[in-house]
C-alpha positions as CSV (number, residue, x, y, z in Angstrom):
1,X,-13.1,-3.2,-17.5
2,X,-12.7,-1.8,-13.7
3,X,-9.4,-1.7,-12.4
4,X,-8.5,-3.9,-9.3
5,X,-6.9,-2.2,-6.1
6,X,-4.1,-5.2,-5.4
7,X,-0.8,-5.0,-7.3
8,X,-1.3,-7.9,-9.1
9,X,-4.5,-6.6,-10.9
10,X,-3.4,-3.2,-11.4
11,X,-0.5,-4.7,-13.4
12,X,-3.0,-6.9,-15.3
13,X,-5.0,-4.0,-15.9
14,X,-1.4,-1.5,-17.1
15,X,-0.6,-4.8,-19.2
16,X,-4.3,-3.9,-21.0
17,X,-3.7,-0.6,-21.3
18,X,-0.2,-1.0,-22.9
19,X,-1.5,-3.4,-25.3
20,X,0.4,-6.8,-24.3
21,X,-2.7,-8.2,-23.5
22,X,-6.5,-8.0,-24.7
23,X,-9.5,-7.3,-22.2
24,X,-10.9,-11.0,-23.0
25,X,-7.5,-12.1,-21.9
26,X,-7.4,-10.7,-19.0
27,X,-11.3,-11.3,-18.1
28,X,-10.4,-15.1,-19.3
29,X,-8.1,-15.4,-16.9
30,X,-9.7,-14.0,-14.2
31,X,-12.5,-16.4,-14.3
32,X,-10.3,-19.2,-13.9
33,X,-9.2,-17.6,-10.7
34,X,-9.8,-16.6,-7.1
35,X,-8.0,-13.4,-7.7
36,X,-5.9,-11.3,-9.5
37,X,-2.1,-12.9,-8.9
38,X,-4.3,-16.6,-9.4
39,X,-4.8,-14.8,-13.2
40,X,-1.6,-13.9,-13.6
41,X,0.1,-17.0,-13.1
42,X,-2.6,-18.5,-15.7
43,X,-1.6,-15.6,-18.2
44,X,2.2,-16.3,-17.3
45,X,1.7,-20.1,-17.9
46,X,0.0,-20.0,-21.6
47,X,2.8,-17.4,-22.5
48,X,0.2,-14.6,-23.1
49,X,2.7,-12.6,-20.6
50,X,6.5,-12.9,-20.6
51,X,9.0,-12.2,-17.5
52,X,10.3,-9.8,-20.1
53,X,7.1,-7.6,-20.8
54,X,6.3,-8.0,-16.8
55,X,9.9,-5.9,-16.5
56,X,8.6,-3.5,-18.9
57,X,4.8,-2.7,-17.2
58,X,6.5,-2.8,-14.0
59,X,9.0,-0.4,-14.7
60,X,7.5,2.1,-17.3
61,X,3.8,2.0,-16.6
62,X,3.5,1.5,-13.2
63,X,7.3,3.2,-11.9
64,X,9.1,0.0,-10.0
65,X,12.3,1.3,-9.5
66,X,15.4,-1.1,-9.7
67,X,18.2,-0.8,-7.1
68,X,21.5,-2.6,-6.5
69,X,21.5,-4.8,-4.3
70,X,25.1,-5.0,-3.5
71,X,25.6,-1.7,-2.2
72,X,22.6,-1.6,-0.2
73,X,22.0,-2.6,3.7
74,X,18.1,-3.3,4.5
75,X,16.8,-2.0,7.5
76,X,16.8,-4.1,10.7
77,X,12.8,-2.9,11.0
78,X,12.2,-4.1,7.8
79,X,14.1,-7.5,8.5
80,X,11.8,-7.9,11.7
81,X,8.4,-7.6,9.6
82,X,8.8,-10.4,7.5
83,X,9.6,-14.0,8.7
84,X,12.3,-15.9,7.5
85,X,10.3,-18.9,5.9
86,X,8.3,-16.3,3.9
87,X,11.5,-14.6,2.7
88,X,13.3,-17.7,1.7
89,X,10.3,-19.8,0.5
90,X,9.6,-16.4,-1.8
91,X,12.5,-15.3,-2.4
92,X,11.9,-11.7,-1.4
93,X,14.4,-9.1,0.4
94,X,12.4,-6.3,3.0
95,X,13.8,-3.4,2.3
96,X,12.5,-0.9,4.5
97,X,9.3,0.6,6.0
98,X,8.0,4.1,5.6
99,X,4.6,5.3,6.9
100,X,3.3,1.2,7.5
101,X,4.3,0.4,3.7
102,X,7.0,-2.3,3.5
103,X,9.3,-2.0,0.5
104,X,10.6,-5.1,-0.9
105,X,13.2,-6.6,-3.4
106,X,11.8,-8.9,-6.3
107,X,14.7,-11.0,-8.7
108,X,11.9,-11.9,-11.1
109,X,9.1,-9.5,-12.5
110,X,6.8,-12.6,-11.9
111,X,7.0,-12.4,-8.5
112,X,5.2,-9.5,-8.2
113,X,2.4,-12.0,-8.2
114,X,3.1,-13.0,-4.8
115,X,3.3,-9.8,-3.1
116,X,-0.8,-9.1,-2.2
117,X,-0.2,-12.8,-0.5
118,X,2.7,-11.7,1.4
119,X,0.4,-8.7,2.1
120,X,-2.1,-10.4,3.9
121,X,-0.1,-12.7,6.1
122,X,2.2,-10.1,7.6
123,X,-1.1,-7.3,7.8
124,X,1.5,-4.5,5.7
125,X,0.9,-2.7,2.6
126,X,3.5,-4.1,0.2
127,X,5.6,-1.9,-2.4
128,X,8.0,-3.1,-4.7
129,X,11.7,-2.8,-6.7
130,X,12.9,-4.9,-9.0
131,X,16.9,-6.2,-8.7
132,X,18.8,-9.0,-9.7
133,X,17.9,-12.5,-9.2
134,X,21.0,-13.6,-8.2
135,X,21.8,-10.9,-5.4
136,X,18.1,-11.4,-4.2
137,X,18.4,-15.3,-3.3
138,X,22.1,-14.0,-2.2
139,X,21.0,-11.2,0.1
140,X,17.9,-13.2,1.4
141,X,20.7,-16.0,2.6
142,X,23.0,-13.6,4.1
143,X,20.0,-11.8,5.9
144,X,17.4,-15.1,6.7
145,X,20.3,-17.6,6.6
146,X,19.8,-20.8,3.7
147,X,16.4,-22.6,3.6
148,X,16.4,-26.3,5.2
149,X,13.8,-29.1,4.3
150,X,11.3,-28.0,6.8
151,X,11.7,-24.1,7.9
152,X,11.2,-24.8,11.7
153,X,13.5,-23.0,15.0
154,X,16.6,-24.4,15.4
155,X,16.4,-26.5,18.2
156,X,17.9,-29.1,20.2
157,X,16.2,-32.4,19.0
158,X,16.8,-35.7,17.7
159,X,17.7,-35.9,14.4
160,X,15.1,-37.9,12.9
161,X,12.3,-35.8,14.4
162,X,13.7,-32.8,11.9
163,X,12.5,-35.3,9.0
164,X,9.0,-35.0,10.3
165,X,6.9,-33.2,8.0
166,X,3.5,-31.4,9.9
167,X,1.5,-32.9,7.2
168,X,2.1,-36.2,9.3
169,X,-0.1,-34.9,12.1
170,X,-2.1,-32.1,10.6
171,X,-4.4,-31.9,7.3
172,X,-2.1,-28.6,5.7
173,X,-3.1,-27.5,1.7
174,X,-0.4,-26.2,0.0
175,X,-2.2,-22.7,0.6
176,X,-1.3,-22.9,4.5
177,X,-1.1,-19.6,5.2
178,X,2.1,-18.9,7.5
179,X,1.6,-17.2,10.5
180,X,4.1,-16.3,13.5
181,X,3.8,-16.6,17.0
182,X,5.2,-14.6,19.6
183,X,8.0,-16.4,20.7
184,X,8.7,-17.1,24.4
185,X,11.9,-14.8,24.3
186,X,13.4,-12.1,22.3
187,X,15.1,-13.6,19.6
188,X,19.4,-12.9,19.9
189,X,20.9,-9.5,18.2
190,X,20.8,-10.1,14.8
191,X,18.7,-13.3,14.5
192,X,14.5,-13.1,13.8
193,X,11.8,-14.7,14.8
194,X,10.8,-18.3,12.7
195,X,7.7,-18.2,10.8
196,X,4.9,-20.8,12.3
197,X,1.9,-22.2,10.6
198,X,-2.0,-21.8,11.5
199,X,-1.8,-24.9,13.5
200,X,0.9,-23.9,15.9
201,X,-0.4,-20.4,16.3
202,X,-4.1,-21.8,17.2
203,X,-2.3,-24.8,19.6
204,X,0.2,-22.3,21.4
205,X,-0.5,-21.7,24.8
206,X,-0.7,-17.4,25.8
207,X,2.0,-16.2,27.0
208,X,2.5,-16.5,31.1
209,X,1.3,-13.3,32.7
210,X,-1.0,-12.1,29.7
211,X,-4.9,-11.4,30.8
212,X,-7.2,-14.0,29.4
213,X,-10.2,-13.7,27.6
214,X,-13.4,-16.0,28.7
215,X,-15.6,-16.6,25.8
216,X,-18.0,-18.7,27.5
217,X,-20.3,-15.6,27.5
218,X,-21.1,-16.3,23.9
219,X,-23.0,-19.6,25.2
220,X,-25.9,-17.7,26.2
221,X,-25.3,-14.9,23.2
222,X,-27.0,-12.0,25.9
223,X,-26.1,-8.7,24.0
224,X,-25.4,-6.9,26.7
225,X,-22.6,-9.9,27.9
226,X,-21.4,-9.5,24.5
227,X,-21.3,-6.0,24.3
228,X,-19.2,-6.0,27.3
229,X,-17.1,-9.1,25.8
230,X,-16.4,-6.6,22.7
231,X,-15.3,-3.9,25.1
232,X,-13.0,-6.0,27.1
233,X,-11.3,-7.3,24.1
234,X,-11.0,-4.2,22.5
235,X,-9.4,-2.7,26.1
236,X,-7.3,-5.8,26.2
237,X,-5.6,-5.0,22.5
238,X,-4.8,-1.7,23.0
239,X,-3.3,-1.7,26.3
240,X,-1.3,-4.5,24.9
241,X,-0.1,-2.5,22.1
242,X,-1.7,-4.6,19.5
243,X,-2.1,-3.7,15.8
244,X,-4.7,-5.9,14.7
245,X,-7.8,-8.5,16.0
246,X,-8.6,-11.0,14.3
247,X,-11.6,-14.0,14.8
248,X,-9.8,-16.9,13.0
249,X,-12.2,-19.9,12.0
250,X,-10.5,-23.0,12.0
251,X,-11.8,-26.5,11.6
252,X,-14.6,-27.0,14.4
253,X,-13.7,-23.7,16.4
254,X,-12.8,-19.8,15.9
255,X,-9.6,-18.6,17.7
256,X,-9.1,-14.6,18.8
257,X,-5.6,-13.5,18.0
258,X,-3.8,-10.3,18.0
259,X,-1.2,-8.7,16.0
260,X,1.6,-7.9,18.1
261,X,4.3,-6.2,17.1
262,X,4.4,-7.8,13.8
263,X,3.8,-11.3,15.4
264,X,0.1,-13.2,16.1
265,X,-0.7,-14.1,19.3
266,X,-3.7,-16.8,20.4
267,X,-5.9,-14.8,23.1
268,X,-8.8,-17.4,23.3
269,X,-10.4,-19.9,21.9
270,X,-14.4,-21.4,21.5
271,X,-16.0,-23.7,19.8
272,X,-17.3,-22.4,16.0
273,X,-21.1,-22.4,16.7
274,X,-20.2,-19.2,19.9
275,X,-18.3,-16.9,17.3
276,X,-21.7,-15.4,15.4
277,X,-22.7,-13.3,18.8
278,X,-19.1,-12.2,18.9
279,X,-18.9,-11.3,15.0
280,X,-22.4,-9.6,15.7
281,X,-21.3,-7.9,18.4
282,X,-18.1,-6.1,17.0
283,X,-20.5,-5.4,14.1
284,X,-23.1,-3.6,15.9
285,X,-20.1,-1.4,17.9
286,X,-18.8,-0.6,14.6
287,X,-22.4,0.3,12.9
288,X,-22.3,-2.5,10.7
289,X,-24.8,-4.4,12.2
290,X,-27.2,-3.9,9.1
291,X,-25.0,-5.8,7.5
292,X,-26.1,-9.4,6.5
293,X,-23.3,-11.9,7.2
294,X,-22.8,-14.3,3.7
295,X,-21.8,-10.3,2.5
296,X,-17.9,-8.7,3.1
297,X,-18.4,-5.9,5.3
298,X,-16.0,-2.7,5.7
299,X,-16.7,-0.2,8.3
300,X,-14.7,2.8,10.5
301,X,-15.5,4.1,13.7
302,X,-13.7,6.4,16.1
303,X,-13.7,5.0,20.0
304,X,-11.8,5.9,23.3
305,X,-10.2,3.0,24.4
306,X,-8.1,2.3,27.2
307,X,-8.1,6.2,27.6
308,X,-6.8,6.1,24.3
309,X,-8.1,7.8,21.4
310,X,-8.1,5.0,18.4
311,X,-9.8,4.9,15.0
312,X,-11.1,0.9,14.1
313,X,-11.1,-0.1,10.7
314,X,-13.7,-3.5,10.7
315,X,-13.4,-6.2,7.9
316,X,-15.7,-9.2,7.8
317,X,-15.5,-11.6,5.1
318,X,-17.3,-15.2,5.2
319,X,-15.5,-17.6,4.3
320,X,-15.9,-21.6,3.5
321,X,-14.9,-22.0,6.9
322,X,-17.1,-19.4,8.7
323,X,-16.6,-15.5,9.1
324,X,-13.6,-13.9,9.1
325,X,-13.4,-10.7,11.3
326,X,-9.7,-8.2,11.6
327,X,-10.1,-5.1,13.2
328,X,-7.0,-2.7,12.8
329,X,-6.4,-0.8,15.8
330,X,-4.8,3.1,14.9
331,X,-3.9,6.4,16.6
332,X,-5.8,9.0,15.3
333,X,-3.9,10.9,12.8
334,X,-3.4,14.6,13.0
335,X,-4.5,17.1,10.3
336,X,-3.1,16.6,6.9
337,X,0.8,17.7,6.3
338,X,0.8,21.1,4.0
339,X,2.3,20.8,0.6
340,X,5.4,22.8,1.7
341,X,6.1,20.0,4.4
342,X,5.7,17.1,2.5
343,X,8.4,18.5,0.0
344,X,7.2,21.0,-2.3
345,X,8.6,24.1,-3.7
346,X,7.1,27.6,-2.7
347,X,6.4,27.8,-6.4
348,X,4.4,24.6,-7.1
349,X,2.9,24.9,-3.5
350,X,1.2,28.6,-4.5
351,X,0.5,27.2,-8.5
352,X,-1.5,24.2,-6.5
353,X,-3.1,26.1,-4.3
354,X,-4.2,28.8,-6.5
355,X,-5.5,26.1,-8.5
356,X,-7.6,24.5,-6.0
357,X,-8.7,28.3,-5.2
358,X,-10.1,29.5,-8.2
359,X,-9.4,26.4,-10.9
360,X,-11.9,24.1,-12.9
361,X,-11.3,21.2,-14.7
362,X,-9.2,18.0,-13.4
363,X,-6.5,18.1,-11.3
364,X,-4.3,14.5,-11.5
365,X,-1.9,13.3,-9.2
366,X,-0.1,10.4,-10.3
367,X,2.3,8.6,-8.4
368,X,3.5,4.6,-8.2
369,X,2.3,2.5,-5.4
370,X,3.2,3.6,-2.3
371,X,4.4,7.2,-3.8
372,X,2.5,9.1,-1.5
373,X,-0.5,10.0,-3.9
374,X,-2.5,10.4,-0.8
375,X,-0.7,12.5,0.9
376,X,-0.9,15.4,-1.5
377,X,-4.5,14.4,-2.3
378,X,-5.5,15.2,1.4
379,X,-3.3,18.5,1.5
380,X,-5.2,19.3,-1.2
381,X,-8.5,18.9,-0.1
382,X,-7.7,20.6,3.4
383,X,-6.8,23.6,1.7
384,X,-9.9,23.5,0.1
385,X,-11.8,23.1,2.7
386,X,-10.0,25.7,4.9
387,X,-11.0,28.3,2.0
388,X,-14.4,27.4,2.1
389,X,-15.0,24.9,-0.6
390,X,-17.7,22.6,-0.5
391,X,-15.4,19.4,-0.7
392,X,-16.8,15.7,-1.8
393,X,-14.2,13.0,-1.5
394,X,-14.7,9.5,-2.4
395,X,-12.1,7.1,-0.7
396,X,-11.1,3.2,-0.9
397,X,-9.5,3.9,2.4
398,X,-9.6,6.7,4.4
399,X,-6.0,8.3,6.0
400,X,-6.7,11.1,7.3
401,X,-10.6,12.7,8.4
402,X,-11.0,16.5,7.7
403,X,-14.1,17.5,9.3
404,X,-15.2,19.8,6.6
405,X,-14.8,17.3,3.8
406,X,-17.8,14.8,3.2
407,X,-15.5,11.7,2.8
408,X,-17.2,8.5,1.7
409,X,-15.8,5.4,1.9
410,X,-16.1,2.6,-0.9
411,X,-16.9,-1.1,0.9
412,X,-15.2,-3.8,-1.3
413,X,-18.2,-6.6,-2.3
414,X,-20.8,-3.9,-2.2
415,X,-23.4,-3.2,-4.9
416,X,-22.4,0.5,-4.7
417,X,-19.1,1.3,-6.1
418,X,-16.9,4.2,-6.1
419,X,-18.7,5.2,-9.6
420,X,-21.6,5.6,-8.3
421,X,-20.7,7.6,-5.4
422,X,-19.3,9.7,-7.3
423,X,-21.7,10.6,-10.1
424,X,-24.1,10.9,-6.4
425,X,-21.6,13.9,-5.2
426,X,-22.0,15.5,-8.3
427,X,-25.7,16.6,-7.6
428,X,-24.9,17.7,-4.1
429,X,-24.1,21.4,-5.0
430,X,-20.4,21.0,-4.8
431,X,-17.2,22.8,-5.5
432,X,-14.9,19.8,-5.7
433,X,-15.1,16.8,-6.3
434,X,-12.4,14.2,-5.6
435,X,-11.4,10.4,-6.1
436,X,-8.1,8.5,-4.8
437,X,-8.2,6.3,-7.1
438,X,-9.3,6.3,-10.6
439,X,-9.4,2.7,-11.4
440,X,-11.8,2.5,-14.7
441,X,-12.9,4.0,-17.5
442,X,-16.1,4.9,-16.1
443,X,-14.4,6.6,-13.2
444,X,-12.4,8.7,-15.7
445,X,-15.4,9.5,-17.8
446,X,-17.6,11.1,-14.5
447,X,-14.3,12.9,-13.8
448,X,-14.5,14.5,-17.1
449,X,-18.0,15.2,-16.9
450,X,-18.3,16.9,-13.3
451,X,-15.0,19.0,-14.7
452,X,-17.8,19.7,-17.5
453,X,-19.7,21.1,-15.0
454,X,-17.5,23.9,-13.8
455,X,-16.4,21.7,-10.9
456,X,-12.2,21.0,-9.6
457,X,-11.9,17.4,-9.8
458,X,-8.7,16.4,-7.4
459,X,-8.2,12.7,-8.8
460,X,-5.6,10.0,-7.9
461,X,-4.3,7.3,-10.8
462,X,-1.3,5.1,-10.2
463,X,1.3,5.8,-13.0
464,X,5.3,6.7,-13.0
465,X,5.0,10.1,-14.0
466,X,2.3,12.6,-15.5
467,X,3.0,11.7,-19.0
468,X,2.8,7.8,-18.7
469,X,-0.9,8.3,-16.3
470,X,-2.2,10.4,-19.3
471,X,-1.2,7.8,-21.6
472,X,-2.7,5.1,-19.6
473,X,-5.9,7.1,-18.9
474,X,-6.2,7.0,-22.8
475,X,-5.0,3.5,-22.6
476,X,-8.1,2.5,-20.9
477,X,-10.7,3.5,-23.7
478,X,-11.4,7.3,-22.5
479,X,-11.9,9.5,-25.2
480,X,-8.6,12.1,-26.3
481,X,-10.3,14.9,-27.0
482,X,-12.6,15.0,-23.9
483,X,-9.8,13.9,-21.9
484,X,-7.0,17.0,-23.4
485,X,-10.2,19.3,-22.2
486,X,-10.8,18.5,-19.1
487,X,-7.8,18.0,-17.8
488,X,-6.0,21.4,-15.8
489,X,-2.7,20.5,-14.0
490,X,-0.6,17.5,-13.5
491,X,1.2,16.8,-10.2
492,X,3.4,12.9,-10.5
493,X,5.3,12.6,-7.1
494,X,8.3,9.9,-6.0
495,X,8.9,9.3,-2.1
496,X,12.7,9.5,-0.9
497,X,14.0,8.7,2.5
498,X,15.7,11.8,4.1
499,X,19.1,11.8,5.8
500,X,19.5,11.9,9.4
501,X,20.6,15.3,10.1
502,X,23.0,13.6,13.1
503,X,24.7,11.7,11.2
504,X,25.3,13.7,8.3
505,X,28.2,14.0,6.4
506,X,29.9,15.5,3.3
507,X,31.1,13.6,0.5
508,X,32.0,13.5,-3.3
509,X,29.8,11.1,-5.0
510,X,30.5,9.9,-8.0
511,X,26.6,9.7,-8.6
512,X,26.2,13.4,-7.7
513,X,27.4,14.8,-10.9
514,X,25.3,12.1,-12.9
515,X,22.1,13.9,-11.7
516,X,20.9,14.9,-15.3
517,X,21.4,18.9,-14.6
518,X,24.1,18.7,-11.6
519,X,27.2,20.6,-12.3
520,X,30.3,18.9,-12.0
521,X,32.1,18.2,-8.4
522,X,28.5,19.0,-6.7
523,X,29.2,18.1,-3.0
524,X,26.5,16.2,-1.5
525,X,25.4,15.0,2.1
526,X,24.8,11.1,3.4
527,X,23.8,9.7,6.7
528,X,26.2,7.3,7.6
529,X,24.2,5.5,10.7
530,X,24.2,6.6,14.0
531,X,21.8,5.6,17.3
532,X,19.3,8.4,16.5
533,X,18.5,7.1,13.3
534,X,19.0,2.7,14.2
535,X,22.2,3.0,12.2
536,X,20.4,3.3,8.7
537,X,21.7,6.5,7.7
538,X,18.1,7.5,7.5
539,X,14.9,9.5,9.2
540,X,11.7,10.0,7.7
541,X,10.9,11.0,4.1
542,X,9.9,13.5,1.7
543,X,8.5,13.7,-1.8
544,X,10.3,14.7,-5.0
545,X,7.5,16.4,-7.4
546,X,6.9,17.5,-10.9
547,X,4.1,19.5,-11.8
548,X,2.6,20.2,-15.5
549,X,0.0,22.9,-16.7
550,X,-1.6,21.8,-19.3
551,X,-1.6,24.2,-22.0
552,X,-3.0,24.5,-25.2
553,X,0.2,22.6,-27.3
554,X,-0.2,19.8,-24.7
555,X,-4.1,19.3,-25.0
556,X,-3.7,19.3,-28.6
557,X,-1.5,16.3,-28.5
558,X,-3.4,14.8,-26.1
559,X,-6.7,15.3,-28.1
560,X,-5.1,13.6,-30.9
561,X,-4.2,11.0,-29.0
562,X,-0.1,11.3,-29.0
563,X,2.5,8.5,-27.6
564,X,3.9,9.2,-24.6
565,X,7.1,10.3,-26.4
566,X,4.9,13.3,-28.3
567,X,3.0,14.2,-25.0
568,X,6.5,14.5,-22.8
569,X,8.4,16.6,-25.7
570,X,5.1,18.9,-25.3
571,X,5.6,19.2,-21.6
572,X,9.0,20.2,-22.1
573,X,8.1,22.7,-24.8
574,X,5.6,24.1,-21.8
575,X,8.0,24.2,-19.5
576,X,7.7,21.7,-16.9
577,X,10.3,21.2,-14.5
578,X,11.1,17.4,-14.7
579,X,10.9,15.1,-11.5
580,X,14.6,14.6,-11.6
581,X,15.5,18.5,-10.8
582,X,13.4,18.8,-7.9
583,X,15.3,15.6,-6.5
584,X,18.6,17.8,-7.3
585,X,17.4,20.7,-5.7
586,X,16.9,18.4,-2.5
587,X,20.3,16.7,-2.9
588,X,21.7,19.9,-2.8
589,X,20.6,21.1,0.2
590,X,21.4,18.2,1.4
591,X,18.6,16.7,2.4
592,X,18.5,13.5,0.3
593,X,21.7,11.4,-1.1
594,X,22.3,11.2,-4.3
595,X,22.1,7.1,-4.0
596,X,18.3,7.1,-2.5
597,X,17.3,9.5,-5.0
598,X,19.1,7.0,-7.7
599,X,17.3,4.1,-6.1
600,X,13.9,5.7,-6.6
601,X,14.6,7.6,-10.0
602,X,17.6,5.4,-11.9
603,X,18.8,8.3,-13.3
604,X,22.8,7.0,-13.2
605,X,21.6,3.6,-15.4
């Protein structure tokens, strides 16, 4: 059974491999439903899955941490992303943002079903922890104030017009999506911006001053009109500042909007029958145009725009309404970070690069969502490159481009999966071979054969440490033995936020001794909020890492297919350094405080 790449299915699909739930479950389920969280909800209400067993996948198999909510303070960023009516109507806390993932607070494991919704409507990568219910709904109050009968601005009207529901003027579902729209002024200190629904977004009038956009071009659908239409919107966007474009069908006409700041903002608007030469035309600039349109469509393409140099990421997906088009608008990134600045040790930095040198076999990094997986991944395969590897990568989204890699990247609703792809690299004479993410058994089984072959296989798989990815890589069906000889070095990885070195200070924390491994009355450092850092105490992150050869003892417990209990006591036996020392050796030298790293590793619970 292939894995799914939102949360919601790869919980479904860690639920499988722990055993709480069969494969015809699951594939029941998913029938039933237009996606992954729509399945989980159906397993949730026929009792197949419990909140408690939710807690457990979430927390063991897939590494949600759990924090306390009464001695933390979100960030005001965070706060900004998500609009009030989405917090209080799902009862979920932001947290903070690191590298354009927004971190969020869940009371009850079954909200985690929610969160590839919440995804979508805001245009963020969502990751998770887990606290209690009751300081959730409390903190969400305090932060989003209470919820009122219809979430709309506070504003000076008559009293009987707040009875008003927009279902009296408008034909809503309950799957609305809520959208925001860029208010007409900044919102007070301290207060955020109310959430508004499709209709209000699509009926607001642009904001004074902003350059328009005239569609009527598409009546005549000339390419080279529209190719000029394309440019000007695309110009438009990015001098603007915008994130994201979207062509929003809606009822008898499509609306252009941009993502700004966080907030959607109505550009233009044409009748329905006018969007195709549009949709065509953004295809064609972003080589899609082969493309038909009843088919999703994901492409990438570098341009200078504005005199600035972007990368585009296209999305088309038709729709019962008509096509759907969002074009993310990014800087180009630089070259991949090294391992030493990401966070590594001098020792695991050589022992990873010495692998990807000389080694065969698989090398797995394992990391939760939004653990930076990735980020060591394309370290990794720069070095490779840089050494003169011959370097196949095979990507559900791209981060970074290294020009010497051949990077391929896997469209969503195309016949040709990542699989495929891969077992394709394999017969291109090269010297690695690497996947970010293994998401099925058949993935795993081509990474075990091209490490057959001689080859280094750099592999991504979501899981909490190295021990539990193993176990669910067995989980899924593969074979021990084939699995115990294949695989060469494990690498599991946590992100923690770093303190602000201005704001810095020395302290005694009672959680500082409680670091499994800290000597007692170990001083440690914590920002406590300054200008230079938006008074969070924080800036930027690193990555707490644990790295694990496998050696004969471990194979053979592996090979025998051990729990994760027997595999961990033979990765102590080996030697491995534990996760939870490298985050002491950064508490020491006081980069990181000993509350973030208990956030992200629970060691004090």
């Amino acid at each position: 059974m292939p894995e799914s790449n939102s949360i919601a299915g790869r919980v479904l699909d860690a639920a499988v491999g722990a055993g709480m739930l069969a494969v015809d479950q699951v594939s029941s389920a998913r029938a039933e439903s237009v996606d992954d969280a729509g399945a989980g909800r159906v397993l949730l209400g026929r009792g197949l899955l419990s909140s408690e067993q939710l807690a457990t996948i979430l927390e063991d198999h897939l590494g949600f941490p759990r924090v306390d909510l009464e001695s933390y303070a979100p960030d005001e960023e965070a706060l900004a992303i998500m609009p009030p009516a989405v917090a209080r109507a799902r009862d979920l806390l932001p947290l903070f943002e690191i590298e354009g993932t927004l971190t969020v607070a869940i009371g009850r494991p079954e909200d985690i079903f929610e969160l590839d919704a919440v995804g979508a409507e805001l245009g963020v990568s969502i990751d998770a922890v887990l606290a209690d219910p009751h300081e959730v709904t409390a903190a969400v109050a305090q932060y989003f104030g209470q919820a009122s009968p219809v979430d709309v601005p506070s504003i000076d009207v008559p009293a009987e017009d707040l009875e008003i529901s927009a279902s009296d003027f408008f034909e809503l579902g309950d799957d609305t999506p809520v959208v925001m729209e860029v208010p007409s002024s900044e919102p007070a200190p301290g207060e955020h911006a109310p959430a508004q629904t499709v209709e209000q977004v699509v009926e607001a009038v642009a904001p004074e001053g902003a350059p328009s956009v005239d569609l009527d071009v598409l009546a005549v659908a000339d390419e080279r009109k529209v190719a000029v239409l394309v440019t000007d919107i695309l110009e438009q966007a990015v001098a603007r500042g915008a994130s994201r474009i979207h062509l929003l069908p809606y009822k008898t006409d499509f609306f252009l909007v941009f993502r700004i700041k966080g907030r959607l903002e109505k550009v233009a608007s044409a009748p329905l029958s006018m969007q195709q030469p549009l949709i065509d035309g953004f295809k064609s600039f972003a080589k899609l145009g082969g493309v038909a349109s009843n088919r999703p469509a994901l492409g990438r393409v570098h341009a200078d725009i504005a005199g600035k140099p972007v990368v585009l990421t296209l999305s088309s997906v038709p729709t019962v309404a008509g096509q759907r088009l969002v074009i993310s608008i990014s800087v180009q990134r630089p070259q991949p970070r090294d391992l030493a600045e990401i966070g590594m040790s001098e020792a695991e930095s050589r022992a990873l690069y010495a692998m990807v040198e000389r080694g065969r076999g698989i090398l797995l990094v394992a990391g939760p969502v939004g653990g930076g997986r990735s980020t060591t991944y394309y370290a990794l395969l720069q070095h490779a490159a840089q050494v003169g590897k011959t370097v196949y990568s095979v990507e559900r989204s791209i981060d970074y481009e290294i020009p010497a890699v051949a990077q391929v990247l896997v469209s969503p609703g195309q016949p040709i999966g990542a699989s495929s792809y891969f077992a394709a690299g394999m017969r291109q004479d090269t010297d690695v071979m690497a996947i970010d993410s293994i998401q099925s058994t058949e993935d795993v089984h081509l990474a075990i054969e091209a490490a057959g072959l001689g080859k280094l296989v750099v592999a991504t798989f979501a899981g909490g440490d190295i021990v539990h990815a193993v176990r669910r890589m067995l989980d899924l069906g593969t074979e021990p033995v084939s699995l115990a000889s294949a695989l060469t070095l494990g690498v599991a990885q946590r992100v923690v936020r770093t303190n602000c070195p201005n704001c810095s200070v020395e302290e005694r924390s009672p959680l500082a001794s409680r670091i499994p491994g800290a000597e007692p009355g170990l001083t440690s450092k914590r920002g406590t909020g300054c200008p230079n850092c938006g008074k969070t105490g924080f800036a930027g992150a690193t990555i707490v890492y644990e790295v694990l050869p496998f050696t004969e003892p471990v194979r053979a417990v592996i090979a025998r297919g051990g729990s994760a209990d027997d595999i961990e006591a033979a990765a102590r036996a080996a030697g491995m350094r534990p996760m939870i020392a490298s985050g002491l050796a950064k508490v020491k030298e006081g980069i990181v405080s000993p509350e973030e790293l208990d956030r992200v590793m629970r060691y004090a619970q």
